[in-house]
ZADO-107160 format. One record per atom (N, C-alpha, C, O): x, y, z; atom name. Coordinates in nm, 3 decimals. Each point is the difference from the previous one (the first is absolute). Layout:
N
        c1        c2        c3   atome
         X         Y         Z      CA
...
END
This chain:
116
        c1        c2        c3   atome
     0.707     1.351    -1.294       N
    -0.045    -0.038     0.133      CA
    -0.008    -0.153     0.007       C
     0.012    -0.083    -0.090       O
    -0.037     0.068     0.224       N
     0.043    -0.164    -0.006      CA
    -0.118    -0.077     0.103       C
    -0.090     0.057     0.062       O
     0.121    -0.204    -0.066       N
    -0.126    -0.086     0.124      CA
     0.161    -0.049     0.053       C
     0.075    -0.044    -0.087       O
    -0.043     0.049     0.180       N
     0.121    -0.057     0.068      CA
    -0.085    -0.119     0.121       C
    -0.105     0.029     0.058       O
     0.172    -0.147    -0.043       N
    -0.047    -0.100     0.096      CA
     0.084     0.013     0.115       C
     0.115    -0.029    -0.033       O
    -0.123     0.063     0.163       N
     0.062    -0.009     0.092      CA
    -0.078    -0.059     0.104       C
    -0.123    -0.005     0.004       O
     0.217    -0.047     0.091       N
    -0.037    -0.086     0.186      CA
    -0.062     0.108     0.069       C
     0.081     0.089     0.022       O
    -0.207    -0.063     0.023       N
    -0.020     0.067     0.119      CA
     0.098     0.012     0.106       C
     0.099    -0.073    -0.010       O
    -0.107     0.149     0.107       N
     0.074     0.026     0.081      CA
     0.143     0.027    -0.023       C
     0.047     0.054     0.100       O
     0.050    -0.073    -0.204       N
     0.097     0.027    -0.049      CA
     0.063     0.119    -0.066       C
    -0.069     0.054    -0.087       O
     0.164    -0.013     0.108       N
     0.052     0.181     0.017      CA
    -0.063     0.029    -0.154       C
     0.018    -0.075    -0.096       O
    -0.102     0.212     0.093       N
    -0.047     0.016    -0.157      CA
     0.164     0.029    -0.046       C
     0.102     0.013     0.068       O
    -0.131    -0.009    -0.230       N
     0.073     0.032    -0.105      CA
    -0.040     0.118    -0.088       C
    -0.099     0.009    -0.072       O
     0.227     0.111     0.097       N
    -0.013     0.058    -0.084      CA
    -0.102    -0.011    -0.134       C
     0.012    -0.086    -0.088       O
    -0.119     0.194     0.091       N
    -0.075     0.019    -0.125      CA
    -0.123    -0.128     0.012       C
    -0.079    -0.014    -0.094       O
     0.073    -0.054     0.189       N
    -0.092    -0.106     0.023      CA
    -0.166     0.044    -0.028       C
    -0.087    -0.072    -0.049       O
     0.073     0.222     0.100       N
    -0.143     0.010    -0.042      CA
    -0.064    -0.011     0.170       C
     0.056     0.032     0.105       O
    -0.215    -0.099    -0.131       N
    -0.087    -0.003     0.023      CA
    -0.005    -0.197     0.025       C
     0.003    -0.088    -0.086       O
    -0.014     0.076     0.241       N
     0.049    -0.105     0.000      CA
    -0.156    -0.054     0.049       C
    -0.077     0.055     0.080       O
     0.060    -0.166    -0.149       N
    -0.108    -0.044    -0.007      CA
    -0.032    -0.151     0.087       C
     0.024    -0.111    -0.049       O
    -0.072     0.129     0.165       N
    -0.023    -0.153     0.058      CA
    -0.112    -0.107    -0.056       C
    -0.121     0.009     0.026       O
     0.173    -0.102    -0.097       N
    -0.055    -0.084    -0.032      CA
    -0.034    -0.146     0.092       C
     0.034    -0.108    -0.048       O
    -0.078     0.112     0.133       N
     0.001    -0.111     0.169      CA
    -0.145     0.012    -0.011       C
    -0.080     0.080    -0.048       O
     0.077    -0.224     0.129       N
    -0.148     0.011    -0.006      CA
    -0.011     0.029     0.138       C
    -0.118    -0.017     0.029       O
     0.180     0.053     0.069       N
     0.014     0.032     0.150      CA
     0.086     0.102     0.008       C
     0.113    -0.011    -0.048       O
    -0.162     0.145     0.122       N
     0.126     0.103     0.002      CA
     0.112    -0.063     0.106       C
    -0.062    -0.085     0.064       O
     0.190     0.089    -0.022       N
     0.077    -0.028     0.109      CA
    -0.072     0.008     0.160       C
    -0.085     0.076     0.047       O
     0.149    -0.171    -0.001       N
    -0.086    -0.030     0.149      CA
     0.125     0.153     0.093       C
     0.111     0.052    -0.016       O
    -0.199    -0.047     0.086       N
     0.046     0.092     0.114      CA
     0.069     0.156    -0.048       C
     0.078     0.069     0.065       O
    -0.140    -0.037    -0.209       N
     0.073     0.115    -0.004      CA
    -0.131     0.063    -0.064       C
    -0.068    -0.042    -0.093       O
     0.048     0.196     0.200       N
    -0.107     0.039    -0.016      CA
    -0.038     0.080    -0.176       C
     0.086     0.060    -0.065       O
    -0.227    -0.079     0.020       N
    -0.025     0.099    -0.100      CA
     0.081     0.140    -0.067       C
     0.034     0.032    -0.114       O
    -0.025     0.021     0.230       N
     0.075     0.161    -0.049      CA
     0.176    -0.017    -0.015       C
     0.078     0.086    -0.040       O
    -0.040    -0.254     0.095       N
     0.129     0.019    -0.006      CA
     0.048    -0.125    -0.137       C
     0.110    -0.056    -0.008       O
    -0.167     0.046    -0.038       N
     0.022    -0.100    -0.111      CA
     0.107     0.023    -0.117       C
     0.093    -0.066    -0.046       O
    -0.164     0.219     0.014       N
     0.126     0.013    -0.130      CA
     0.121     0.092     0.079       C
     0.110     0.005    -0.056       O
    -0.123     0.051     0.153       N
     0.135     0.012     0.093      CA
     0.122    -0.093     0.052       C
     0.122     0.015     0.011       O
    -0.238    -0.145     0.024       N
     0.139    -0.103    -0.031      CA
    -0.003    -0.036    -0.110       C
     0.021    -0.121     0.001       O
    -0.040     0.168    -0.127       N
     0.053    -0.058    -0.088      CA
    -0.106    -0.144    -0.035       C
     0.038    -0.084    -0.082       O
    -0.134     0.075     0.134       N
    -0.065    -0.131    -0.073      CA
    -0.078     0.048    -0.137       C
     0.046    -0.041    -0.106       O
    -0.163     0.127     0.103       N
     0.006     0.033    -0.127      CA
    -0.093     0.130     0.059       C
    -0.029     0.023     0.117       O
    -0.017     0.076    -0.272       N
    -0.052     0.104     0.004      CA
    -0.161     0.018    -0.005       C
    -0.068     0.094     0.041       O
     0.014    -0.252    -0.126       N
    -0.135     0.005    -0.040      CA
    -0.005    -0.141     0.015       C
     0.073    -0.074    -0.066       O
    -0.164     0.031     0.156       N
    -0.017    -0.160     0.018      CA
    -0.122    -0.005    -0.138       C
    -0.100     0.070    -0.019       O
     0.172    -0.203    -0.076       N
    -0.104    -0.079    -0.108      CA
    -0.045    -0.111    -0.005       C
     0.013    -0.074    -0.097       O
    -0.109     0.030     0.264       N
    -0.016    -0.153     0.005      CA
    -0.079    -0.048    -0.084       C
    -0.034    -0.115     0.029       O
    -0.025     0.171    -0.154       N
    -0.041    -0.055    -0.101      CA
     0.074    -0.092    -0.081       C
    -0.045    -0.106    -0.043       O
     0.174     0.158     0.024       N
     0.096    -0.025    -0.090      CA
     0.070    -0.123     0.056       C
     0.078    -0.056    -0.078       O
    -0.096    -0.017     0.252       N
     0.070    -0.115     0.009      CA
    -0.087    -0.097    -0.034       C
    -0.109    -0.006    -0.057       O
     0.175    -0.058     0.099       N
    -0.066    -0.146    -0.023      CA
    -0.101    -0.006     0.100       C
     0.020     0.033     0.117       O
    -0.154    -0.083    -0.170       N
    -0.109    -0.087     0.108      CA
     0.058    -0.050     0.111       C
     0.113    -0.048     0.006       O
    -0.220     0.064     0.117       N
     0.018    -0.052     0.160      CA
     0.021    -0.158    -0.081       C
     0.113    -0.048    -0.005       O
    -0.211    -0.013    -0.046       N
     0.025    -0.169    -0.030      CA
     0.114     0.000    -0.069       C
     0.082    -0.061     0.068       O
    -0.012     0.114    -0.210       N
     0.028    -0.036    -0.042      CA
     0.185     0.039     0.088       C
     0.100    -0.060    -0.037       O
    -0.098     0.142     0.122       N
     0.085     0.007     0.036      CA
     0.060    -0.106     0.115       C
     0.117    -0.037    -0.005       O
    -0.210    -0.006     0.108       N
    -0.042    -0.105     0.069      CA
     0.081    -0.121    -0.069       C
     0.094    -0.061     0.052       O
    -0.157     0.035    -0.197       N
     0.042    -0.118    -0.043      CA
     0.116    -0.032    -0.073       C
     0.038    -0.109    -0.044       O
     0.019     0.241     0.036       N
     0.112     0.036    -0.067      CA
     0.120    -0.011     0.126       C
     0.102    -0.067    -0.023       O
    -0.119     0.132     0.152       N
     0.045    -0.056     0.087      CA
     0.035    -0.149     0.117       C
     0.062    -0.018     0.105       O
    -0.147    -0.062    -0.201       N
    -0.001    -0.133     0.023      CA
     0.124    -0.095     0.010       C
     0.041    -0.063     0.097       O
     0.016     0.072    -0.251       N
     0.136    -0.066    -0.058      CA
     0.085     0.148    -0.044       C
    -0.031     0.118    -0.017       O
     0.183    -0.219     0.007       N
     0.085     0.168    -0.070      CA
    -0.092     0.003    -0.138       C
    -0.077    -0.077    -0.056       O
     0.127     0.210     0.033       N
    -0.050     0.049    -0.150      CA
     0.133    -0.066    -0.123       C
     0.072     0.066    -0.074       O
    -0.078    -0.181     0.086       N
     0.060    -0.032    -0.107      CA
    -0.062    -0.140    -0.114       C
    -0.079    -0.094     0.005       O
     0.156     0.147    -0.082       N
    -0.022    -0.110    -0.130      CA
    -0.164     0.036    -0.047       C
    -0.033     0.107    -0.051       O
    -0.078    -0.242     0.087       N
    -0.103    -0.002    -0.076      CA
    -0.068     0.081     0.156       C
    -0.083     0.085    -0.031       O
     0.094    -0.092     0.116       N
    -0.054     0.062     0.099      CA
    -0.047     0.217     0.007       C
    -0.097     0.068     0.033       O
     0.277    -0.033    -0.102       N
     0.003     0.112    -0.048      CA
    -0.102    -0.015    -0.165       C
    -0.087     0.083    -0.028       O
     0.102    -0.136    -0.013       N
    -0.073     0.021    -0.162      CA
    -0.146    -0.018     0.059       C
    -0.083     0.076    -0.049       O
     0.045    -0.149     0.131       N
    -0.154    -0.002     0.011      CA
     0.004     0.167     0.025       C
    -0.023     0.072    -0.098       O
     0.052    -0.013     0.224       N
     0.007     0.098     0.076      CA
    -0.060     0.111    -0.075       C
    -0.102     0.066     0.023       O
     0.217    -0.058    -0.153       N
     0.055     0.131    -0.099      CA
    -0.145    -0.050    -0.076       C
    -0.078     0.093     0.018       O
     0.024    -0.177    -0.078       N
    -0.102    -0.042    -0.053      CA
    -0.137     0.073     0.082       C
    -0.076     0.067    -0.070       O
     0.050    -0.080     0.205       N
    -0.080     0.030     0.111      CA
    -0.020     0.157     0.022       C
    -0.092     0.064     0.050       O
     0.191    -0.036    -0.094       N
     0.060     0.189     0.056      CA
    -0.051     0.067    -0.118       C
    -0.063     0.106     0.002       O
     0.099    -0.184    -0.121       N
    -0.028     0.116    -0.123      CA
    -0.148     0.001    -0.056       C
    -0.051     0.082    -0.076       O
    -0.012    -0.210     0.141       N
    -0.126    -0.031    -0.007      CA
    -0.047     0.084     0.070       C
    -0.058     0.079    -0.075       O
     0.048    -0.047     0.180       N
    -0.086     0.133     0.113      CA
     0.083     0.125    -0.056       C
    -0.066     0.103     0.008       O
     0.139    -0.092    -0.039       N
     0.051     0.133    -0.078      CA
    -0.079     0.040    -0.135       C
     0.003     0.110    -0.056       O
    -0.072    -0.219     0.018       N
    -0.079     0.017    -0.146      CA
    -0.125     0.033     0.059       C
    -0.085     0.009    -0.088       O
     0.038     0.012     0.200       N
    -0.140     0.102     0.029      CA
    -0.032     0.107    -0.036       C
     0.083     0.041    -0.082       O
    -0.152     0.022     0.097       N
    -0.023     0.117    -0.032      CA
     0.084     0.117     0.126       C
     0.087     0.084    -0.023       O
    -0.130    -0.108     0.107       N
     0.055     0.080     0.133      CA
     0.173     0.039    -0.049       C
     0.056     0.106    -0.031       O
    -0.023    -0.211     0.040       N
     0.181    -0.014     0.012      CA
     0.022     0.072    -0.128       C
     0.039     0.116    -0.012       O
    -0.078    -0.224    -0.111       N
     0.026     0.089    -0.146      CA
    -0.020     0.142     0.002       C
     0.078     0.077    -0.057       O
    -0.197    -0.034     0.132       N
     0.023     0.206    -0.008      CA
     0.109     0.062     0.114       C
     0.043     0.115     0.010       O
    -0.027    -0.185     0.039       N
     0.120     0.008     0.082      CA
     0.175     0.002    -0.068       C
     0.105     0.060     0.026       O
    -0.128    -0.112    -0.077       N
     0.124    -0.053    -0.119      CA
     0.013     0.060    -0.102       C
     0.112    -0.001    -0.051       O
    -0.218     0.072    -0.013       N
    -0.017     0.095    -0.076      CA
    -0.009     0.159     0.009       C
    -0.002     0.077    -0.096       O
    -0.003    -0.037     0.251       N
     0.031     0.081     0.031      CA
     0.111     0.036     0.049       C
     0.028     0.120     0.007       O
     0.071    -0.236     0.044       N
     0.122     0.017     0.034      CA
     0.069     0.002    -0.121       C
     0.099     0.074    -0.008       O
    -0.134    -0.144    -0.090       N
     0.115    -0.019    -0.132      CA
     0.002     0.152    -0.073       C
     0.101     0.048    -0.053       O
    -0.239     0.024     0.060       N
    -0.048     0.118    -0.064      CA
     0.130     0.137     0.118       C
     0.072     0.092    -0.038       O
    -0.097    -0.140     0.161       N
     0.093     0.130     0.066      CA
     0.153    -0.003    -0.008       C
     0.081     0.088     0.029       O
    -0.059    -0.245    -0.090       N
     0.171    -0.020     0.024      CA
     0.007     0.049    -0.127       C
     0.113    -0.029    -0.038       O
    -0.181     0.100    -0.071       N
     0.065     0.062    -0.106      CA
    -0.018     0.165     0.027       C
    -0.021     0.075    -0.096       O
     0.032    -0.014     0.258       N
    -0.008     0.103     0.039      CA
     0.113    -0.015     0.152       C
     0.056     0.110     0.005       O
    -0.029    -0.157     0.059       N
     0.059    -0.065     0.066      CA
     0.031    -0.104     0.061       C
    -0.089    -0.085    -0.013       O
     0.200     0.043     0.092       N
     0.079    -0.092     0.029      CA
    -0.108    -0.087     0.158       C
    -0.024     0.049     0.110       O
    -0.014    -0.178    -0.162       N
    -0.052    -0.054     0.136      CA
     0.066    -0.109    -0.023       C
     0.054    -0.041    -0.102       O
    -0.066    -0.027     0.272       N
     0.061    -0.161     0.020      CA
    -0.113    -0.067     0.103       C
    -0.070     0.042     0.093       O
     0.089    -0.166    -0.158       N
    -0.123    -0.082     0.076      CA
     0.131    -0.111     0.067       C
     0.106    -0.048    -0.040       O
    -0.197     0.044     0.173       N
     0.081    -0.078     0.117      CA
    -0.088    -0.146     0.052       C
    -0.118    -0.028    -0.021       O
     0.191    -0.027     0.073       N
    -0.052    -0.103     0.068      CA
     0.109    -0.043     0.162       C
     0.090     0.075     0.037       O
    -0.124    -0.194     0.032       N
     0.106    -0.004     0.103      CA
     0.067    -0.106    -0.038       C
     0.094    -0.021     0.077       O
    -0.103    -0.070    -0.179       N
     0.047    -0.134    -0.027      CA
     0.116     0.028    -0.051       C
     0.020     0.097    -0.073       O
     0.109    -0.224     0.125       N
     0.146     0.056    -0.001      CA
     0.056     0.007    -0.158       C
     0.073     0.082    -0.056       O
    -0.161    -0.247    -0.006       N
     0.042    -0.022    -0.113      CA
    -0.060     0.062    -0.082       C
    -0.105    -0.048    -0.043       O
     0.155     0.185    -0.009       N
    -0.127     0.050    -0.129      CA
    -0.026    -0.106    -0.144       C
    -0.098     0.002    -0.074       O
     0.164    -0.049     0.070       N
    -0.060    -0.118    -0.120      CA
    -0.096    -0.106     0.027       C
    -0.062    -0.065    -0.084       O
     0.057     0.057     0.204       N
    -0.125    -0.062     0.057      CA
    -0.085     0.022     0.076       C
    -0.041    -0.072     0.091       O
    -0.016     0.247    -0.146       N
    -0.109     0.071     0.046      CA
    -0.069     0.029    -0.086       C
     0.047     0.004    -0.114       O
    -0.162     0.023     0.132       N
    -0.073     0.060    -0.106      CA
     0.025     0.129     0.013       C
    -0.105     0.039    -0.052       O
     0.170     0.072     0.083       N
     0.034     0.113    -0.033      CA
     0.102    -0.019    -0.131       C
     0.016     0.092    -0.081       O
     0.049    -0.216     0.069       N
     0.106     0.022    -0.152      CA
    -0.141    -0.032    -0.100       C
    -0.001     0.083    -0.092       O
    -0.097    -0.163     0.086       N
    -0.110     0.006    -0.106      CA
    -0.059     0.114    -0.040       C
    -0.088    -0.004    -0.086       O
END
């Protein structure tokens, strides 16, 4: 079984699983009951994004160079809580029972925190 990274809103893939929204905002204008029908995800995990601030400030400058390294520095830091870590530990524990993918909406996956 696998953790596959895929784009929200983008056609699933065969064997994808259990698609997991990692946003710290569900999508504007598309109601509750229709979320994982279009295809955005199946189980919203706004634990798992990034902080209102830290996302804020991350949206400031592009995510590159030392701007991205602060970022990835910032992200894995609130990921080392307690909250997120049992979160992370329960997803790592079910992907050795089945197949999930954690999503985000950002175009570049190397400069999201869904590739961390």
């Amino acid at each position: 079984m696998a953790i596959r990274i895929v784009r929200l809103g983008s056609a699933r893939a065969p064997k994808e699983g259990l698609c997991l929204g990692t946003v710290r905002r569900p999508p504007r204008g598309v109601r509750k009951e229709d979320v994982a029908r279009l295809d955005h995800y199946d189980l919203w995990l706004p634990d798992l994004a990034p902080s209102a601030g830290l996302l804020s400030w991350a949206r400031a400058s592009p995510l590159t160079g030392q701007h991205w390294t602060t970022f990835r520095r910032r992200y894995t830091r609130e990921m080392q809580q307690p909250p997120p870590q049992r979160l992370i530990a329960l997803l790592a524990a079910l992907s050795h029972g089945t197949n999930l993918s954690v999503g985000c909406y950002c175009e570049d996956e190397s400069r999201c925190h869904r590739s961390l």
